[in-house]
C-alpha positions in Angstrom: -19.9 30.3 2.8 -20.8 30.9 6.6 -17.5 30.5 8.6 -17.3 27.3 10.4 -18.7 28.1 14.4 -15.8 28.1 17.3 -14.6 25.0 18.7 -16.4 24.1 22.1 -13.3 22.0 23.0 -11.4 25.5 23.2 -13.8 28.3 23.5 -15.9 29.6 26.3 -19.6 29.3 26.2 -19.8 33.5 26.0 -17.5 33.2 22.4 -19.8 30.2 21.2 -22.8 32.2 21.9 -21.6 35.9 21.7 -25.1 37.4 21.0 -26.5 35.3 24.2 -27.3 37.5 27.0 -26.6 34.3 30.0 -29.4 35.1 32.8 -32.1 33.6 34.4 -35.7 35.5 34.6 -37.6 35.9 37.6 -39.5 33.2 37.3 -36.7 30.7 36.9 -34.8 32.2 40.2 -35.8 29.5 42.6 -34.3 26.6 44.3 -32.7 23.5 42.1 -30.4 20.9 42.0 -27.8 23.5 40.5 -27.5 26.9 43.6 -28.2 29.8 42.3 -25.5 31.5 43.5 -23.0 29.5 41.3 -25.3 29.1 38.3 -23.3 31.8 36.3 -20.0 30.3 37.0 -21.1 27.8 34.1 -20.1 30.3 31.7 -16.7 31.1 32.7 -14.6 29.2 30.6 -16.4 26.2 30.0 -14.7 23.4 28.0 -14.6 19.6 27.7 -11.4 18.3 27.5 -10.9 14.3 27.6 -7.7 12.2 26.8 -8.8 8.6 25.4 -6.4 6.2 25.6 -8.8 3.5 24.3 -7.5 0.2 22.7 -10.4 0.1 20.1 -11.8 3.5 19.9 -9.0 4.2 16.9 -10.2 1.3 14.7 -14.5 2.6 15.2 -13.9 5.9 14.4 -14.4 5.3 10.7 -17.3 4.1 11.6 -18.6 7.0 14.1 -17.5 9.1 11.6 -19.1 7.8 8.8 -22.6 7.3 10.8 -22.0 10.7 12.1 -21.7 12.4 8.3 -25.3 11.3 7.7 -27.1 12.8 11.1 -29.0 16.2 9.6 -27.5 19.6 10.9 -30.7 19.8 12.3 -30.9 17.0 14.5 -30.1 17.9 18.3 -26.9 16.4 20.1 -29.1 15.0 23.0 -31.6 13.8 20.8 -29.6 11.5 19.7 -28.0 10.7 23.0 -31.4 10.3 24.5 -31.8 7.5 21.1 -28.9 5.3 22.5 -30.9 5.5 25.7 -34.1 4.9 24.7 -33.1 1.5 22.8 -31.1 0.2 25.5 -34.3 0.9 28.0 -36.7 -0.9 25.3 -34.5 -3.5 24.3 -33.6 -4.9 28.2 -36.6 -4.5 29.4 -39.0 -5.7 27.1 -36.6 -8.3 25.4 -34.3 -9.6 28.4 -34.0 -12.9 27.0 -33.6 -12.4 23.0 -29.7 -11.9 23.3 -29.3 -10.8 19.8 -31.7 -7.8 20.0 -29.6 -6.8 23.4 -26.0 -7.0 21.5 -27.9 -4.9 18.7 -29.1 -2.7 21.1 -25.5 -2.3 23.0 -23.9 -1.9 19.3 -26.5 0.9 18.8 -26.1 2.4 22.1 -22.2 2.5 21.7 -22.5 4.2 18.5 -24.9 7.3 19.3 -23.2 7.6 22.6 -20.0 8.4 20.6 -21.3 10.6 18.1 -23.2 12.9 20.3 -20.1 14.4 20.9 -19.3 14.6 17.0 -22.6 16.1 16.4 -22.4 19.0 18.6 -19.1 19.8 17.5 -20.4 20.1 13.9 -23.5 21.9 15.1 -21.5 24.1 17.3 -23.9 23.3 20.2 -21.8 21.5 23.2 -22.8 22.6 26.5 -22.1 21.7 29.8 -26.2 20.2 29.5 -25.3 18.3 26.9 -21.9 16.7 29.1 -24.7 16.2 31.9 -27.1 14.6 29.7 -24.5 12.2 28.1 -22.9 11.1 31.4 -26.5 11.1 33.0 -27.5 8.0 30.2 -24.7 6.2 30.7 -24.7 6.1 34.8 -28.4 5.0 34.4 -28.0 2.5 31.5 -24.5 0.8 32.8 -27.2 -0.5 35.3 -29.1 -2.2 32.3 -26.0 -3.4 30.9 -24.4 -5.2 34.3 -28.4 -6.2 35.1 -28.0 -8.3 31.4 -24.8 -9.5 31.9 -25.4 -11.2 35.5 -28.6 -13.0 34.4 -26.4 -13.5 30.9 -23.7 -15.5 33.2 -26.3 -16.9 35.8 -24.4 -14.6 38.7 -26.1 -15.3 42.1 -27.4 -11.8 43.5 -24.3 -11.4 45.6 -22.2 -11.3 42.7 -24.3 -9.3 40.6 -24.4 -6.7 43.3 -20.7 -6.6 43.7 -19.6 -6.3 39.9 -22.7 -3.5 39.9 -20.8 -1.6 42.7 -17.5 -1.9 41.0 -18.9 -1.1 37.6 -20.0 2.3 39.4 -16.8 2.7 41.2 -14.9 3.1 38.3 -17.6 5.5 37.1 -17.2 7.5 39.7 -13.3 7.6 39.7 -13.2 8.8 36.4 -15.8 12.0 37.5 -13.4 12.3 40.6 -10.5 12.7 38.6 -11.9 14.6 36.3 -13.6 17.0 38.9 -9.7 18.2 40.3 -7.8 18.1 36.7 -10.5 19.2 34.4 -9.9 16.0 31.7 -11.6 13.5 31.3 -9.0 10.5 31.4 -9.8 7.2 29.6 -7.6 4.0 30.2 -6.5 1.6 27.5 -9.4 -0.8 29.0 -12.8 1.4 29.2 -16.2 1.8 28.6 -15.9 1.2 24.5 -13.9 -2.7 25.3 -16.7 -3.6 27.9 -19.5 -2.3 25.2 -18.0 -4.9 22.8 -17.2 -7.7 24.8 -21.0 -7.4 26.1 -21.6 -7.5 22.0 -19.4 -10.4 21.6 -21.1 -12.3 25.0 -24.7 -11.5 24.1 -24.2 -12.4 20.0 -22.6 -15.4 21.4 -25.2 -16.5 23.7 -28.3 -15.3 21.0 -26.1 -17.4 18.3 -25.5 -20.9 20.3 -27.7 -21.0 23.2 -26.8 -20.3 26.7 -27.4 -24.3 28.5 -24.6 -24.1 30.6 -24.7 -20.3 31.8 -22.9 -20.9 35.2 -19.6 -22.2 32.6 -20.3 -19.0 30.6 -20.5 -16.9 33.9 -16.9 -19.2 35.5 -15.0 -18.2 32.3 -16.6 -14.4 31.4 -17.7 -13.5 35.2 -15.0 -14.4 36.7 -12.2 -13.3 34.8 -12.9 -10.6 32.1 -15.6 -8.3 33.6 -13.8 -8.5 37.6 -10.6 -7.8 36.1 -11.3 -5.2 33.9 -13.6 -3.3 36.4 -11.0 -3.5 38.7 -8.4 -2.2 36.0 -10.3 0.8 35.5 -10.2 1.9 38.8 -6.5 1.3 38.9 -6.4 3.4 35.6 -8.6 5.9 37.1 -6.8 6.4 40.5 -3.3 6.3 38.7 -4.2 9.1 36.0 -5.5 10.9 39.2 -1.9 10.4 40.8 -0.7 11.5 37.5 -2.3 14.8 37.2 -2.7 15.7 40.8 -0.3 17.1 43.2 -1.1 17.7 46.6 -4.5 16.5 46.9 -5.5 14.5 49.2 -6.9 10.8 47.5 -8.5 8.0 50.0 -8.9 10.7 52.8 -10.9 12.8 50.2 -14.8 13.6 51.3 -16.0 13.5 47.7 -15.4 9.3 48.0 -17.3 9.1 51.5 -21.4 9.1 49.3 -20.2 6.4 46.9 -18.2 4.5 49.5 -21.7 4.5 51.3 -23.7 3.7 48.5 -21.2 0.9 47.7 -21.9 -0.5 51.0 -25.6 0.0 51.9 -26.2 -1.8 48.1 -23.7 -5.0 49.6 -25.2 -5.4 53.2 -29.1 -4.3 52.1 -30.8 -7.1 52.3 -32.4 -6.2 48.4 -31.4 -8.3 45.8 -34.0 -8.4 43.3 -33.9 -6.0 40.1 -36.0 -3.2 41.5 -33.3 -2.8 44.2 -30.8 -3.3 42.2 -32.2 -0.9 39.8 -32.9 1.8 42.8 -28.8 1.6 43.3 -28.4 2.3 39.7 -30.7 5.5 40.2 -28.6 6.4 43.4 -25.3 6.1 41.6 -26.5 8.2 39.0 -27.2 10.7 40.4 -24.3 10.9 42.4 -22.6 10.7 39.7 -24.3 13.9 38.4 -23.7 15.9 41.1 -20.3 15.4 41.0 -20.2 16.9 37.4 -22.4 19.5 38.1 -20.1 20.5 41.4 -17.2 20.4 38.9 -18.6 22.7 36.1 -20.4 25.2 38.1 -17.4 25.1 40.7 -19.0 24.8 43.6 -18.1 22.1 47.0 -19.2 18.5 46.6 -20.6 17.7 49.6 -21.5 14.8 51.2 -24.3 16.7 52.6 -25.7 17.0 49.0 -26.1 13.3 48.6 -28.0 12.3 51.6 -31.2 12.1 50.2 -30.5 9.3 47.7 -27.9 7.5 50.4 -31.0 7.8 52.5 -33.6 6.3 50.3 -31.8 3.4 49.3 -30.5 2.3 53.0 -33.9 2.4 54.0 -34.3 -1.8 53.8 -31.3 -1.7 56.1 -33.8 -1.0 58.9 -37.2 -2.4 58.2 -37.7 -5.0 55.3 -39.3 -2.6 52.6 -40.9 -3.9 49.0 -38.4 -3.0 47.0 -40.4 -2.0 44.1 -41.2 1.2 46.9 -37.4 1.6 47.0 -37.1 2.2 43.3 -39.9 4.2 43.1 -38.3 6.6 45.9 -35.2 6.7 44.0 -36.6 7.4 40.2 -38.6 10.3 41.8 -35.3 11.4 43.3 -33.5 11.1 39.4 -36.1 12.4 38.0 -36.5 15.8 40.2 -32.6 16.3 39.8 -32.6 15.1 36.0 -35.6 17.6 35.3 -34.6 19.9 37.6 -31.0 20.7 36.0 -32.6 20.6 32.6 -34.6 23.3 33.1 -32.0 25.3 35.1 -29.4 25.0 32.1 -31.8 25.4 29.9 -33.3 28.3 31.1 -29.9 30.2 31.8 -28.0 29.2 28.7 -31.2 30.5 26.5 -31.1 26.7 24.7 -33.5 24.0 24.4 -32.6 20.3 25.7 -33.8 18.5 22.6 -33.8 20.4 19.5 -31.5 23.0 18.1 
């Protein structure tokens, strides 16, 4: 029997790999989103290390696990990450209205996204591309998800633009703690409860109609998804407080690109999709760069983030089609995306997809 490969949750990529000569050819020595100065830091004692306080995670792991046992050895971590994603972009775009196919859709998102992780511990395969790649879906698809759940509720586009901003504030507060203590902290209330009480809204709705969606939106809206987004945060900035001594919180530079991304997506005068959209791009990304600042150690600047802040206040000045907006901001995703793929890729001697 082959002996079972080294735990990525407690061994540095060089011990994972130990054959793995970590440099980048001539060719791949040019400019990217990661500097190439501190592309070799990735290897210095990379490990993912998250504490999940989740309500219901306990009672689906049976499940993760069992879906989890039947993936082939073969099949790539990311592959099945970029599944989850996939059906979630399919499902809410081409079927916005058939509630049942997005609840099955969010049920089969939630599931791949949580045994990405399992796979690549079984395959012996976790890399800080593969954290990227995970965290990169779900910045982008908790866009889809809050995009469903407005028109789901009949939110007017103020209110859908402020639970969006939220949603992405707590997103970023867990990357921020995470970025000074190194773990990834979960509250009781996280992303696995929202996954199911979007389930349980968009069953509902596919089951018994939605005729009175502003009641649905006064009673869900209003209450559950406000006050849980908001308790996140709160959970977030506390576990912050809890593992941090000494750093400076509210004054801290690393909050002053989502602060402005929060506020040029309130006051821009965009409220359609394709804005809203664009600002799911933005936060993404920013999101990213934050984890890539974290596992390459290098700054976070705020410097680093301009171009995306840029593109999307760009309706602040001039009324702009918003569908140019988006456009501005997907090439923007997609050079960094693409961009850091290749980079990691390149340097780590893996592919992105396959194993």
């Amino acid at each position: 029997l082959l002996p079972p490969p080294p735990s990525p949750l407690s061994s540095p990529l060089s011990a994972q790999f130990p054959k793995r000569t970590f440099a980048m050819t001539r060719g791949d020595k040019k400019p990217g989103p990661i500097p190439l100065e501190y592309i070799s830091n990735i290897t210095k004692g990379y490990k993912y290390s998250c504490v999940d306080d989740s309500i219901l995670g306990p009672l689906m792991q049976p499940w993760w696990n069992y879906v989890v046992s039947l993936m082939p050895l073969s099949l790539a971590p990311n592959a099945i990450t970029l599944l989850g994603f996939l059906a979630v972009i399919v499902a809410f775009e081409w079927y916005p209205e058939q509630y049942l196919v997005l609840a099955l859709a969010t049920f089969v998102y939630q599931t791949l996204d949580a045994i990405d992780g399992k796979q690549a511990r079984r395959t012996g395969t976790s890399s800080p591309l593969g954290e990227l790649f995970d965290h990169g879906c779900d910045a982008v698809s908790t866009g889809f998800f809050m995009l469903a759940f407005s028109r789901a509720v009949a939110m007017d586009p103020m209110q859908t633009k402020a639970m969006l901003v939220t949603s992405y504030a707590a997103f970023y507060a867990a990357q921020w703690n995470e970025y000074y203590t190194g773990t990834m902290y979960l509250p009781a209330f996280n992303v696995t409860e929202v996954q199911v009480a979007l389930m349980a809204l968009f069953a509902f709705i596919g089951i018994v109609g939605n005729n009175d969606p502003a009641a649905v939106g006064f009673v869900v809206g209003s209450t559950q998804s406000t006050v849980a987004a908001w308790a996140a945060i709160g959970s977030g900035l506390a576990g912050l407080a809890q593992y941090i001594r000494g750093v400076p919180s509210v004054f801290d530079t690393m909050l002053l690109p989502v602060l402005g991304a929060a506020a040029i997506t309130l006051l821009g005068n965009g409220t359609d999709r394709y804005f809203l959209l664009a600002a799911s791009l933005a936060f993404s990304v920013l999101v990213g760069k934050v984890v890539i600042a974290r596992v390459v150690h290098f700054p976070y600047t705020v410097a680093n983030t301009l171009p995306e802040i840029l593109a999307l206040s760009v309706g602040l000045f001039a009324p702009v089609d918003s569908r140019i907006v988006l456009g501005v901001e997907l090439a923007l995703w997609g050079r960094f995306a693409l961009g850091v793929i290749h980079q990691l890729t390149h340097f780590l001697g893996i592919h992105a997809l396959t194993i």
